[in-house]
C-alpha positions as CSV (number, residue, x, y, z in Angstrom):
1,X,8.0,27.3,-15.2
2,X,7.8,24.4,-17.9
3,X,9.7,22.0,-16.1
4,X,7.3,22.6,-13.0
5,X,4.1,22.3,-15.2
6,X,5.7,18.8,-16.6
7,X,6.2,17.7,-13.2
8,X,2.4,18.7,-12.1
9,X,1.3,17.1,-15.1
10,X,3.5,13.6,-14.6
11,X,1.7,14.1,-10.6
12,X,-1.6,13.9,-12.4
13,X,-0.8,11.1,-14.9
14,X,0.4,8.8,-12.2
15,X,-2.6,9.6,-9.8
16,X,-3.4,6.3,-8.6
17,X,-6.6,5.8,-6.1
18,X,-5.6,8.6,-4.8
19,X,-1.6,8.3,-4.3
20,X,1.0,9.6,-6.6
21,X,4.1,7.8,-7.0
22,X,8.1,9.4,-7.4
23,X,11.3,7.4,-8.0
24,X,14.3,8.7,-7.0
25,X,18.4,7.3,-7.7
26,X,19.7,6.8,-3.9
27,X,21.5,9.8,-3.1
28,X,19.5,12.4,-5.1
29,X,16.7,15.0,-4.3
30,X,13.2,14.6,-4.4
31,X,10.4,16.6,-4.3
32,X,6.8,16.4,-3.0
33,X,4.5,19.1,-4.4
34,X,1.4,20.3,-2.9
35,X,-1.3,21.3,-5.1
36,X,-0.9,24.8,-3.1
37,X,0.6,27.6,-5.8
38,X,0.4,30.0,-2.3
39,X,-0.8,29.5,1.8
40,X,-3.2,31.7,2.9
41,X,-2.7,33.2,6.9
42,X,-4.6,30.8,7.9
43,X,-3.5,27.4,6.3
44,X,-1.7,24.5,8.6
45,X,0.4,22.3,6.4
46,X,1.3,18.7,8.0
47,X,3.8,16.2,6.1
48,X,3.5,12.7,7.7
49,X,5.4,9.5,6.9
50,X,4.8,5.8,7.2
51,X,2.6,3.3,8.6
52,X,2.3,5.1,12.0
53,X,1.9,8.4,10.4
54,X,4.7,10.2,11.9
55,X,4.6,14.1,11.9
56,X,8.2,14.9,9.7
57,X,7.3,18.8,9.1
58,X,5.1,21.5,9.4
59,X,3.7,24.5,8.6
60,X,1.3,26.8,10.6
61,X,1.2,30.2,8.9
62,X,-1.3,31.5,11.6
63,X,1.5,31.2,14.0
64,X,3.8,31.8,11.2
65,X,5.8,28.4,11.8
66,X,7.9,26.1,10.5
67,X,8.7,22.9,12.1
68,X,11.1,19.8,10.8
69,X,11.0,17.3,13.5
70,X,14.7,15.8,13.3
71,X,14.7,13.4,15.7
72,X,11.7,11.3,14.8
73,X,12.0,7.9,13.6
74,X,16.3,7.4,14.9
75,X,16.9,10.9,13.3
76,X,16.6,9.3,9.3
77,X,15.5,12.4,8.0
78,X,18.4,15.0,10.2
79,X,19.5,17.5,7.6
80,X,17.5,16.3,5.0
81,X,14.3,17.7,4.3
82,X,13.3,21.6,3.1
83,X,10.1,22.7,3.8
84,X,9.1,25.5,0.6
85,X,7.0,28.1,2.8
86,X,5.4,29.9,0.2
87,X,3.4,26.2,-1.1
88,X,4.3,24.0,1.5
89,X,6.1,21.3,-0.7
90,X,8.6,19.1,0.7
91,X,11.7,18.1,-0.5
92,X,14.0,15.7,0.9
93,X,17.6,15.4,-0.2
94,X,20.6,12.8,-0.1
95,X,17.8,10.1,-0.3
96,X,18.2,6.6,1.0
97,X,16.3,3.5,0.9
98,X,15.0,4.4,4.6
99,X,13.0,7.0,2.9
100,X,10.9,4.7,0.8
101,X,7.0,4.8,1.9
102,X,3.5,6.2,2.1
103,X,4.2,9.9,2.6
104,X,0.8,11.6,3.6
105,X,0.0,15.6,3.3
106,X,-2.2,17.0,5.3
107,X,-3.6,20.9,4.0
108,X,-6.2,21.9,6.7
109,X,-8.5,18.9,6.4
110,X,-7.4,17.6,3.1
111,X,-5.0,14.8,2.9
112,X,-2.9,14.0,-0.2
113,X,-0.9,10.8,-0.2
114,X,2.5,9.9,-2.2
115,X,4.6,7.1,-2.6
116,X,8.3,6.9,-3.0
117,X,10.5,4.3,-4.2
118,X,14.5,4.5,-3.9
119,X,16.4,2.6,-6.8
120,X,20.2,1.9,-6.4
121,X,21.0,-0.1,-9.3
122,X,20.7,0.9,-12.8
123,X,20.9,-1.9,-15.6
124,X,22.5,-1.6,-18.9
125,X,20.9,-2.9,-22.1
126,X,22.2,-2.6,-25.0
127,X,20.5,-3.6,-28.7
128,X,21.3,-3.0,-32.6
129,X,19.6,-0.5,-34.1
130,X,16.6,-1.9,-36.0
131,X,16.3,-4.5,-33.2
132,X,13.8,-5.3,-30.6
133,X,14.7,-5.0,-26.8
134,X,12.9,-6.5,-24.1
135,X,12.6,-4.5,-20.3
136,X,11.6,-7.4,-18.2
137,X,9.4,-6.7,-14.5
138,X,10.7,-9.7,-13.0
139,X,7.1,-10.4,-11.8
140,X,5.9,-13.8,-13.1
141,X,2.4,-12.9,-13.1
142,X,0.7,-9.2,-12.4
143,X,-2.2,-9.2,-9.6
144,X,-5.8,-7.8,-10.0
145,X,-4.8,-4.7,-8.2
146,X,-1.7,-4.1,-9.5
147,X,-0.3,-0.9,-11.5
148,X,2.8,-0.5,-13.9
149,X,3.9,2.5,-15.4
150,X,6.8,2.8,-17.4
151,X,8.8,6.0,-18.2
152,X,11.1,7.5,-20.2
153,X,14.5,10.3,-19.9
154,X,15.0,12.7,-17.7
155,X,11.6,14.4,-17.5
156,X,10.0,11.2,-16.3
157,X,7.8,11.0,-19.4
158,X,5.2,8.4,-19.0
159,X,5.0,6.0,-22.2
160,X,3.0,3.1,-21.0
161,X,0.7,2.4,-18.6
162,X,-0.9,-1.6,-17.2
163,X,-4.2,-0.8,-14.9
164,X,-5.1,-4.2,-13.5
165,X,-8.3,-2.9,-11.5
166,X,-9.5,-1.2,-14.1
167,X,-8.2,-3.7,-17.0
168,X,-6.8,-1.0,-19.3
169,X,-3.7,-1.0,-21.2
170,X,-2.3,2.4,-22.2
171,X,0.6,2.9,-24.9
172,X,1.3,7.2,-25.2
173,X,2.1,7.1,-28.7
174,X,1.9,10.5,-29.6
175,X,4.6,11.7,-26.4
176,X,8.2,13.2,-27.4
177,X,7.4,13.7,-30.9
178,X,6.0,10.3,-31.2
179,X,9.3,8.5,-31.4
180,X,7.8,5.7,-29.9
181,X,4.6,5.2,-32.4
182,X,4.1,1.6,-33.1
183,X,6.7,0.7,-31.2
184,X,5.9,-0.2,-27.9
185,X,4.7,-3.6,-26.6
186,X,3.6,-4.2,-23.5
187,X,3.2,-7.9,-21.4
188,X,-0.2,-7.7,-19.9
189,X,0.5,-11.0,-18.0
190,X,4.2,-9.4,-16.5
191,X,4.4,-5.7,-17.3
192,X,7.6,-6.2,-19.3
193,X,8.3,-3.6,-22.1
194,X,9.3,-4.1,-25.6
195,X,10.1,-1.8,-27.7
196,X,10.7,-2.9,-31.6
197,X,12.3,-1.1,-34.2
198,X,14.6,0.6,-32.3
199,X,17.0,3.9,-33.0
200,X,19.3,5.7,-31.4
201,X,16.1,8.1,-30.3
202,X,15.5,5.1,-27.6
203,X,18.6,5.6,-26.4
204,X,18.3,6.8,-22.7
205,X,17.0,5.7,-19.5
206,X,13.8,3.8,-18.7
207,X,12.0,3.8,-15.3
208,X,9.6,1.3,-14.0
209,X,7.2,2.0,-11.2
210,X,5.1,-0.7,-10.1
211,X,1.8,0.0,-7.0
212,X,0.5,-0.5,-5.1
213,X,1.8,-1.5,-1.4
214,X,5.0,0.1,-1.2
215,X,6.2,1.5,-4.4
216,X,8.7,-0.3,-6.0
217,X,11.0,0.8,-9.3
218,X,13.6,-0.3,-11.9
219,X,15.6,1.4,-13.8
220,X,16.7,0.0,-17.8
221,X,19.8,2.2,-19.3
222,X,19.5,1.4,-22.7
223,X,22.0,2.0,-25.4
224,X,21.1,1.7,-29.4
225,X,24.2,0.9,-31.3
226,X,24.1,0.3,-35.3
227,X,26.0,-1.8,-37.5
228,X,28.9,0.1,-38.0
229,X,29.6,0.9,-34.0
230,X,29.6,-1.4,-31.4
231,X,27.6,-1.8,-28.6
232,X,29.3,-1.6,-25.5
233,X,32.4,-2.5,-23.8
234,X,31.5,-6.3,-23.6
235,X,31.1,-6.6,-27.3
236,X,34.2,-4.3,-27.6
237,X,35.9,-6.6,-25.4
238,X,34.5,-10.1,-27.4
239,X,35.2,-8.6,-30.6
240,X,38.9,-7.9,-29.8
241,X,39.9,-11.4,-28.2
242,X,38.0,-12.9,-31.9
243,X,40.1,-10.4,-33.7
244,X,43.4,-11.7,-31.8
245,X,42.3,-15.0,-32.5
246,X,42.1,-15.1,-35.9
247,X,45.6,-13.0,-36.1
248,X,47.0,-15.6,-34.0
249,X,45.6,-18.7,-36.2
250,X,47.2,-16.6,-39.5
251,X,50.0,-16.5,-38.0
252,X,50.5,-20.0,-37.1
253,X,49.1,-21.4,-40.9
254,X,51.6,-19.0,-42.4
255,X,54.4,-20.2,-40.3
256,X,53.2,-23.6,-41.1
257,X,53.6,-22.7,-44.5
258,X,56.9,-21.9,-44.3
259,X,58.2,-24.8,-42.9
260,X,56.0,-27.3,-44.6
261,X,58.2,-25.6,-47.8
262,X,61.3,-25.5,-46.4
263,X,61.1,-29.3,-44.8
264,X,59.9,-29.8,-48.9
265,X,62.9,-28.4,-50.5
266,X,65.5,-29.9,-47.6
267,X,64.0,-33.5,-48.3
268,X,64.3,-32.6,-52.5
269,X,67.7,-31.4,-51.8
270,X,69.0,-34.4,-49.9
271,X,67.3,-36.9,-52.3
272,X,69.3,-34.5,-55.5
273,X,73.0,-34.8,-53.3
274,X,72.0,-38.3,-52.4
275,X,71.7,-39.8,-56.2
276,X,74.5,-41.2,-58.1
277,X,75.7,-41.0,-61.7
278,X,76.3,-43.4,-63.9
């Protein structure tokens, strides 16, 4: 029941003229929720999908019906989507990219619209503890119409928010126990997050969801290492051919050393047998 309220709750945060917007790792589940809680006898539920508005699933409970249509658009969504017949959500599993869109629901003659984005590439970040750590858009310059949201773990928390149309910047200070008060920086020209001041609390991963036109996302893992630890396993890595370095240069200096000695004493020796006495 909680995590289903959050969910609802993240819906309504990320409610954008109209559309919400869900991310989803390639190969994972995700789930469309209507803002049913139960259909009555006599509601027709209608899930559509792309620019032509293909019918994917129904539900008519006056005929008490339910209909995936398999075959539609070269069979991309065989075996993959579950209807829930009790609110009409739909959920569509083993996710792809060919299931990135405009998904439209239609509840008698409402319509509800979502957008999903399919993300296949994580990217590590790692940064001291104490540090600052940059999430960069890639995007040179936002548009007028544009929308970024950033968010946070595995509940999808929503920590900061760019509105271009309506020209608002919004930082959520006071989310997760306010571990990220004061700490969050956003680039109103890109999008790009910053996030100063950073402990091990910022550990985790970091989602970016950019509208509209087709959603897009990025995902930041980001790792908080401190002083004593290291980062990752290209420091590890860095760290360890430094350390064999310097072994290797003490080694060489002290068998310098040595010889440098020992070529000492030979010459003092020869010079001592070489003398004569009168």
């Amino acid at each position: 029941m909680k995590k289903m309220f959050l969910k609802l709750l993240l819906l309504c945060l990320w409610r954008l003229n109209g559309v919400f917007g869900e991310s989803v790792m390639e190969g994972d589940s995700v789930s469309l929720n209507s803002p049913l809680t139960e259909m009555k006898n006599d509601d027709v539920i209608q899930w559509r999908f792309g620019d032509e508005n293909t019918v994917i699933a129904e539900i008519n409970a006056t005929a008490d019906r339910i209909t995936v249509y398999d075959d539609v658009l070269d069979g991309r969504f065989r075996d993959r989507l579950k209807l829930d017949n009790q609110t009409g959500s739909l959920t569509i599993t083993d996710t792809t990219t060919e299931h990135e869109g405009d998904y439209e629901l239609r509840i008698n003659s409402e319509i509800k619209r979502f957008s999903i984005a399919v993300y296949n590439e994580v990217k590590s970040v790692s940064v001291k503890e104490g540090d600052s750590v940059t999430l960069n858009s890639d995007l040179t310059e936002m548009k007028d119409g544009d929308v970024i949201q950033w968010r946070f773990g595995d509940e999808n928390t929503v920590i900061a928010v760019i509105n271009k149309p309506n020209d608002r910047i919004t930082v959520h200070d006071d989310v997760l126990d306010g571990r990220f008060r004061d700490r969050l920086k956003l680039d109103n020209q890109t999008g790009s997050l910053t996030i100063t001041n950073t402990t091990t609390e910022h550990d985790g991963d970091y989602k970016l969801l950019m509208f509209p036109g087709r959603l897009s996302s990025k995902v930041f893992r980001v790792s908080v290492y401190d002083s004593v630890h290291c980062c990752g396993p290209t420091e590890a890595v860095i760290r360890l051919v430094l350390s064999a370095l310097v072994g290797v240069a003490t080694v060489i200096i002290v068998v310098y050393e040595i010889r440098s000695r020992r070529a000492e004493q030979d010459q003092a020796h020869i010079h001592t047998s070489g003398s004569i006495e009168i």
